[in-house]
C-alpha positions, -999 to 999 in steps of 0.1 A, spaced: -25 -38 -63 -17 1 -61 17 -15 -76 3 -28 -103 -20 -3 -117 7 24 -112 32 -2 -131 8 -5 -162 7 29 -161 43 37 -166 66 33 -195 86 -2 -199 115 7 -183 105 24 -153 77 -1 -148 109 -28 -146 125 -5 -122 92 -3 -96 89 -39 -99 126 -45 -90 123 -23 -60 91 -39 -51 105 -73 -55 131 -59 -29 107 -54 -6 82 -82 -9 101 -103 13 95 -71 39 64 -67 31 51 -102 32 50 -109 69 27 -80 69 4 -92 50 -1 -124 70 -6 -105 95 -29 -80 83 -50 -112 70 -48 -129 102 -63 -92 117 -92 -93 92 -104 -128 100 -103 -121 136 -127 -95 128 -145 -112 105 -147 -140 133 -161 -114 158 -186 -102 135 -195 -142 138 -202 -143 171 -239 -148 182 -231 -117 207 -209 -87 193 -183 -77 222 -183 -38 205 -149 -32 224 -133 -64 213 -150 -57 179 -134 -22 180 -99 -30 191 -96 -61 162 -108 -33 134 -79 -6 147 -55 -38 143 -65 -46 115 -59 -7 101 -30 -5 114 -19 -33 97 -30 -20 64 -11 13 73 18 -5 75 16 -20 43 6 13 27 42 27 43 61 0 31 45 5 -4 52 40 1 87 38 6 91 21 -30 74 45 -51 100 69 -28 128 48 -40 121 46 -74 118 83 -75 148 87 -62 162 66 -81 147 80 -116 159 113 -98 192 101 -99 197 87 -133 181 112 -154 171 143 -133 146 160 -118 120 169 -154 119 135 -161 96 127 -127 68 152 -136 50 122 -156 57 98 -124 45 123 -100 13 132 -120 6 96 -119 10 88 -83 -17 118 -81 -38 104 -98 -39 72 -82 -43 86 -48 -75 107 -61 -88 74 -74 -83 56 -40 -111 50 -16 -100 74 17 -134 76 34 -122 55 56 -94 81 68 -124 110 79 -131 88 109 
């Protein structure tokens, strides 16, 4: 998702170049997704459970996060790439709309969760 609303955001032609990168990477990041579902409905399937086993409980909810951080590095690396690679083609002024963009997002983006 981050993709897209940071893709929206950007001018035609470096919108085409995050998506190529992504699309590079979606056969990467795919596996992790699986698994990160998988993770969630293990937990989801604890939650079910007449009696909640708190340690299993909190051992499937650190999977599942760090599943999700793994996604959010692999997502990371292409907004990294395309930098670098907007870097490289037209120089280093040029990324001062990018970057303020990517700063944005973050501000927008739920982190509570990181304070634990």
């Amino acid at each position: 998702r981050m993709i897209e609303r940071v893709a929206e955001r950007l001018p035609k032609d470096d919108a085409e170049i995050l998506w190529r990168i992504y699309r590079g990477k979606e056969a990467e990041i795919a596996p992790m997704q699986a698994e990160y579902t998988r993770a969630l409905l293990k937990t989801m399937q604890l939650v079910a459970q007449p009696e909640l086993d708190k340690d299993a409980l909190r051992l499937a909810v650190k999977d599942a996060r760090d599943k999700r951080l793994k996604i959010g590095n692999a997502v990371i690396e292409t907004f990294v790439e395309m930098l670098e690679y907007r870097r490289q083609r037209e120089g280093f002024r040029s990324l001062e709309r990018i970057i303020y963009i990517d700063i944005s997002e973050l501000k927008e983006m739920d982190t509570s969760w990181c304070s634990e």
